[in-house]
NUGU-544242 format. One record per residue: residue number from 1; x, y, z of N, C-alpha, C in turn. Coordinates in pm, 1 decimal. Example, Ala and Ser with C-alpha at 12.3 -4.5 7.8 and 13.67 -1.06 7.14 Angstrom:
BEGIN
(pt 1; (1319.0; -569.0; 780.0); (1230.0; -450.0; 780.0); (1320.0; -330.0; 780.0));
(pt 2; (1285.0; -225.0; 708.0); (1367.0; -106.0; 714.0); (1290.0; 3.0; 787.0));
//
This chain:
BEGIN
(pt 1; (5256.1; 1668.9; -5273.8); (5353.7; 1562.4; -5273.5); (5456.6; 1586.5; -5382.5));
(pt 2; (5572.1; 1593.9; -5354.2); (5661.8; 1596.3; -5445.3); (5736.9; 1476.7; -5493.7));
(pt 3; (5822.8; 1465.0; -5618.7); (5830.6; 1392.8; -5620.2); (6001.0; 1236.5; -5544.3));
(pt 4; (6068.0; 1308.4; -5517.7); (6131.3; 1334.0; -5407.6); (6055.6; 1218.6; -5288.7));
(pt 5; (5935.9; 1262.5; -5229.0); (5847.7; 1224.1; -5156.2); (5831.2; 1053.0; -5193.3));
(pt 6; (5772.3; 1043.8; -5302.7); (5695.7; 968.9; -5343.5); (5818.3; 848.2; -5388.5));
(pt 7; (5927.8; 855.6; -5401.4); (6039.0; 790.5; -5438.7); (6088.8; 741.2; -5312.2));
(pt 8; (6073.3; 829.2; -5184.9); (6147.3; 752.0; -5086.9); (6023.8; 667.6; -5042.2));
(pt 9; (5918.1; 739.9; -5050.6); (5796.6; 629.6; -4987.0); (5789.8; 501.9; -5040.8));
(pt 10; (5810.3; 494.4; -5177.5); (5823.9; 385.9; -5261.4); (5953.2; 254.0; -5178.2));
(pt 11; (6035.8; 366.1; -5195.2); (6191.4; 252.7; -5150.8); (6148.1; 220.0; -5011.0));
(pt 12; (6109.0; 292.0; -4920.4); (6082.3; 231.8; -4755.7); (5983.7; 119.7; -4792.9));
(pt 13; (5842.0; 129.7; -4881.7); (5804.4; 42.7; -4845.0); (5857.9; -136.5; -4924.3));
(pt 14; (5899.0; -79.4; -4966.6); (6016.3; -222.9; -5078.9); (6127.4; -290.6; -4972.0));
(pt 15; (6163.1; -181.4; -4918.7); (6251.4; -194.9; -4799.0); (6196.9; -299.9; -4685.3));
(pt 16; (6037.2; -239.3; -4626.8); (6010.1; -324.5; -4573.6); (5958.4; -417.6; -4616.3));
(pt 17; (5891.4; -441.8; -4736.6); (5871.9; -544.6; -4782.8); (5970.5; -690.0; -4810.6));
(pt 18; (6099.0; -630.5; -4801.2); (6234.7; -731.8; -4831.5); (6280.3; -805.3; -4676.3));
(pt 19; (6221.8; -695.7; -4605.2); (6267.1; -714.9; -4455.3); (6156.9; -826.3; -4407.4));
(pt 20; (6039.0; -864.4; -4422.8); (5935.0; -888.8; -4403.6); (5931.0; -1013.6; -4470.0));
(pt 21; (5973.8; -1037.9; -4604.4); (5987.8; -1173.1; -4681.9); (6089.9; -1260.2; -4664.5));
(pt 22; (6206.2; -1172.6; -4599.1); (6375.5; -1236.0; -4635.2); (6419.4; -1386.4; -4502.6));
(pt 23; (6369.5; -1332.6; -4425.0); (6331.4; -1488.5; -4324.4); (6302.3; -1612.0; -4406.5));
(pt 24; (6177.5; -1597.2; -4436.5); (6071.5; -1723.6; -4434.6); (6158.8; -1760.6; -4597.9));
(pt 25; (6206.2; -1690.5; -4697.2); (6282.5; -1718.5; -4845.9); (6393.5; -1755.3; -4801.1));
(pt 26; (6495.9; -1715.7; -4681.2); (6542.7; -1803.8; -4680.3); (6562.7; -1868.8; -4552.5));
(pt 27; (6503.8; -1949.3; -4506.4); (6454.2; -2040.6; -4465.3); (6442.2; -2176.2; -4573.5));
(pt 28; (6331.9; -2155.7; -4642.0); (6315.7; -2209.4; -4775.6); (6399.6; -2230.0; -4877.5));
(pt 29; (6485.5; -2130.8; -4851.9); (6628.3; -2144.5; -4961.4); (6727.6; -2266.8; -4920.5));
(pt 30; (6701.6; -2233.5; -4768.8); (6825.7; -2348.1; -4706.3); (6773.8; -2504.5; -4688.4));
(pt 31; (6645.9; -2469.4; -4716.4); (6581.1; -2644.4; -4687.0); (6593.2; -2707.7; -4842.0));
(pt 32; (6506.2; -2602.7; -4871.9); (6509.6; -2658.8; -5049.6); (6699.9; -2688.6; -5102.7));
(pt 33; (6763.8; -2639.3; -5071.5); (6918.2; -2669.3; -5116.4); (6979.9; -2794.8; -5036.4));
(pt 34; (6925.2; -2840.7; -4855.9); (6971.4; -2970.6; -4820.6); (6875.2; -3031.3; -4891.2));
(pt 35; (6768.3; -3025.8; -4906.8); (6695.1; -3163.0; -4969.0); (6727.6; -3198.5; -5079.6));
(pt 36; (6779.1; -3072.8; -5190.3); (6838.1; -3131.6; -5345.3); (6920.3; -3241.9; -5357.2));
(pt 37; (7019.2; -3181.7; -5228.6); (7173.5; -3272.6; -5172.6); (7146.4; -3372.6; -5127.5));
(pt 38; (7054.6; -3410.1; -5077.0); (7013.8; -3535.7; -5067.8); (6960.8; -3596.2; -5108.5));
(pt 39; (6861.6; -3592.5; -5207.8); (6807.3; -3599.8; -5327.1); (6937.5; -3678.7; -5430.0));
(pt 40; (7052.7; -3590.9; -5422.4); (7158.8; -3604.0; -5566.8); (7235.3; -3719.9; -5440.7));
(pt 41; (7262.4; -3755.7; -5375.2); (7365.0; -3797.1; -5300.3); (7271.4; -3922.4; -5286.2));
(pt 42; (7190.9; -3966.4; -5290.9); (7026.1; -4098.9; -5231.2); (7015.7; -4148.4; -5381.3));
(pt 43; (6971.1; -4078.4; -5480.6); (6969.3; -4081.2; -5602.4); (6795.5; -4091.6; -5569.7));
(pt 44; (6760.2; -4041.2; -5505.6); (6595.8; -4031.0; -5496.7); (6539.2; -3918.9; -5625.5));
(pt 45; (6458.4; -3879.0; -5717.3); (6431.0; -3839.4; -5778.9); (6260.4; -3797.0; -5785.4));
(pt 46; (6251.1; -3759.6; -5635.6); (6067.9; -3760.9; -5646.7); (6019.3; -3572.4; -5618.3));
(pt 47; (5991.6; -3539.0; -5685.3); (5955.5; -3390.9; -5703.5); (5926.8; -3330.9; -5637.3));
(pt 48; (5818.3; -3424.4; -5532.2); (5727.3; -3349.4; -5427.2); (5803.1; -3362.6; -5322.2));
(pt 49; (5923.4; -3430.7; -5283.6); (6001.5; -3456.4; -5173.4); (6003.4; -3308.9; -5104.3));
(pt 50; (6029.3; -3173.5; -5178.7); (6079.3; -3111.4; -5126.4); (5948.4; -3004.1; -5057.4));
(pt 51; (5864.9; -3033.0; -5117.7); (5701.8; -2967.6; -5054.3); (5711.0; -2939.7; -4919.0));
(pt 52; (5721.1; -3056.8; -4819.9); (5697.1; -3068.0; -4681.9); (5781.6; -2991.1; -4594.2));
(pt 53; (5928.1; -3039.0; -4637.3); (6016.7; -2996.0; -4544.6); (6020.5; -2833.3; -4545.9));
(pt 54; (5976.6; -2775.3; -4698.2); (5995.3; -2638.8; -4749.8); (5877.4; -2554.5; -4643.3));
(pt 55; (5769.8; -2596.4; -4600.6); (5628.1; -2548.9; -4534.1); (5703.2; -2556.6; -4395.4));
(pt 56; (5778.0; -2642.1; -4349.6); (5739.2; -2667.2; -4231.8); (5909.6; -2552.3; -4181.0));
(pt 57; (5985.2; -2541.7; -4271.7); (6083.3; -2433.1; -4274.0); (6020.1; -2282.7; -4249.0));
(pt 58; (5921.0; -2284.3; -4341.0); (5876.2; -2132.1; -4343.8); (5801.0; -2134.0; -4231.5));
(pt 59; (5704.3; -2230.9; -4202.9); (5675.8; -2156.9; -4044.1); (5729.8; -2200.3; -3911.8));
(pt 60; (5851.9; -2249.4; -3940.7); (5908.2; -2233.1; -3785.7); (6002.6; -2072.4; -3824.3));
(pt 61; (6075.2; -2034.5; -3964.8); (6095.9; -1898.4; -3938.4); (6009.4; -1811.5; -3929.8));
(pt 62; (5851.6; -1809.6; -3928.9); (5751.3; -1729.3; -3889.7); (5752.4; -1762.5; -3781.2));
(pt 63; (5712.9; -1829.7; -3699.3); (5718.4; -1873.6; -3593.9); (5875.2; -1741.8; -3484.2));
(pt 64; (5944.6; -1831.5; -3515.7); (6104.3; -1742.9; -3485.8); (6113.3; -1619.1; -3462.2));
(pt 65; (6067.9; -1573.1; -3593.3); (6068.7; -1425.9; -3640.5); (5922.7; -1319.0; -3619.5));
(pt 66; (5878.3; -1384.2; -3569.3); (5716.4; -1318.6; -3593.9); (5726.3; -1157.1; -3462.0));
(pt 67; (5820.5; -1220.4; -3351.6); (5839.8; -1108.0; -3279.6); (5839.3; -941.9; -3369.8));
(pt 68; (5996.6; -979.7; -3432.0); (6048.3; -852.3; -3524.1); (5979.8; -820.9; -3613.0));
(pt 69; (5900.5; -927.4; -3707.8); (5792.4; -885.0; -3784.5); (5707.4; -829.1; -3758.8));
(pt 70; (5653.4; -878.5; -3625.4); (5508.1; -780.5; -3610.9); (5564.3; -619.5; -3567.2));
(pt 71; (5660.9; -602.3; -3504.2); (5743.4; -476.7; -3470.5); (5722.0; -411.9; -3573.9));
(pt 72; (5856.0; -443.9; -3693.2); (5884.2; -409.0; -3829.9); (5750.7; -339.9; -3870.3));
(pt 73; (5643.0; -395.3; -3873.6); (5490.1; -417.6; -3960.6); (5432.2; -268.6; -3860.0));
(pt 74; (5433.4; -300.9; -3753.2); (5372.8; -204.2; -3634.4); (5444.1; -58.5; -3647.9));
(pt 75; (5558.2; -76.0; -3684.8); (5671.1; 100.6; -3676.1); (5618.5; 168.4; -3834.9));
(pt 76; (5633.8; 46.5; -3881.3); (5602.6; 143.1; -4076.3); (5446.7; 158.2; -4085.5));
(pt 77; (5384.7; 103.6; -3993.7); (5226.4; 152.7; -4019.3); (5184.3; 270.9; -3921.6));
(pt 78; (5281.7; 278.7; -3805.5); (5253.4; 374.7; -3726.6); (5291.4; 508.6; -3797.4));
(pt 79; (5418.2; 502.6; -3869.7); (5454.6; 574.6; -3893.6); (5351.1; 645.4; -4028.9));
(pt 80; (5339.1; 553.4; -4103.1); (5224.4; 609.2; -4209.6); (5136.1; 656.7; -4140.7));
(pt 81; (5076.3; 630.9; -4048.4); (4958.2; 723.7; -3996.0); (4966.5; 832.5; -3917.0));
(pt 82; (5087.2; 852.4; -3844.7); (5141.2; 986.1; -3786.9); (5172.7; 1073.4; -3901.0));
(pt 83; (5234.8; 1075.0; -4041.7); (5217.3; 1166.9; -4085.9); (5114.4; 1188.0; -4225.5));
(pt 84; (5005.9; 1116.9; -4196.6); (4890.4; 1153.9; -4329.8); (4884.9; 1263.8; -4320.9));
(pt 85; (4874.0; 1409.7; -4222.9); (4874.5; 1529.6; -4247.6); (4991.3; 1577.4; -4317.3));
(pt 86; (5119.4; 1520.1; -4342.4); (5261.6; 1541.8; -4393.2); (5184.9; 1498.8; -4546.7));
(pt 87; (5161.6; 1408.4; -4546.2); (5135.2; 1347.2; -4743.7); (5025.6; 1416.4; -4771.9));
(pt 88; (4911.1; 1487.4; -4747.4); (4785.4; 1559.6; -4771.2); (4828.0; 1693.3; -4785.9));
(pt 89; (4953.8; 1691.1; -4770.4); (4988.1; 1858.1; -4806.9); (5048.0; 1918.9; -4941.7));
//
């Protein structure tokens, strides 16, 4: 393994790791930012307000997204295992 190797393996899997998280964060980004706004605009001030709506964001974009994810998840693992004779060398 060189090191070359070991640098791109690194970045693909960061890569997919960003690809894999970036849904469901923001998802969560966009709920958690209307609920603040309404929060500041209500003058409601209760902490946990934003708990529920934030859960139920992330899994309807799992939900949504789970097609491309499981794809995404299925190509970078296939691919790791088609070439273990490539990294053992």
């Amino acid at each position: 393994m060189t090191q070359e190797f070991i640098i791109s393996f690194a970045m693909e899997s960061m890569k997919t790791t960003l690809l894999l998280s970036a849904p469901m964060l923001g998802f969560g980004l966009v709920t958690g930012l209307a609920v603040s706004i309404f929060q500041a605009v209500t003058s409601i001030q209760e902490l946990t307000l934003t708990f529920i709506p934030k859960i139920l964001a992330v899994f309807l974009a799992l939900l949504l997204f789970f097609p491309w994810l499981f794809q995404l998840m299925l190509s970078f693992t296939e691919n790791i295992f088609l070439n273990i004779p490539n990294y053992i060398k």
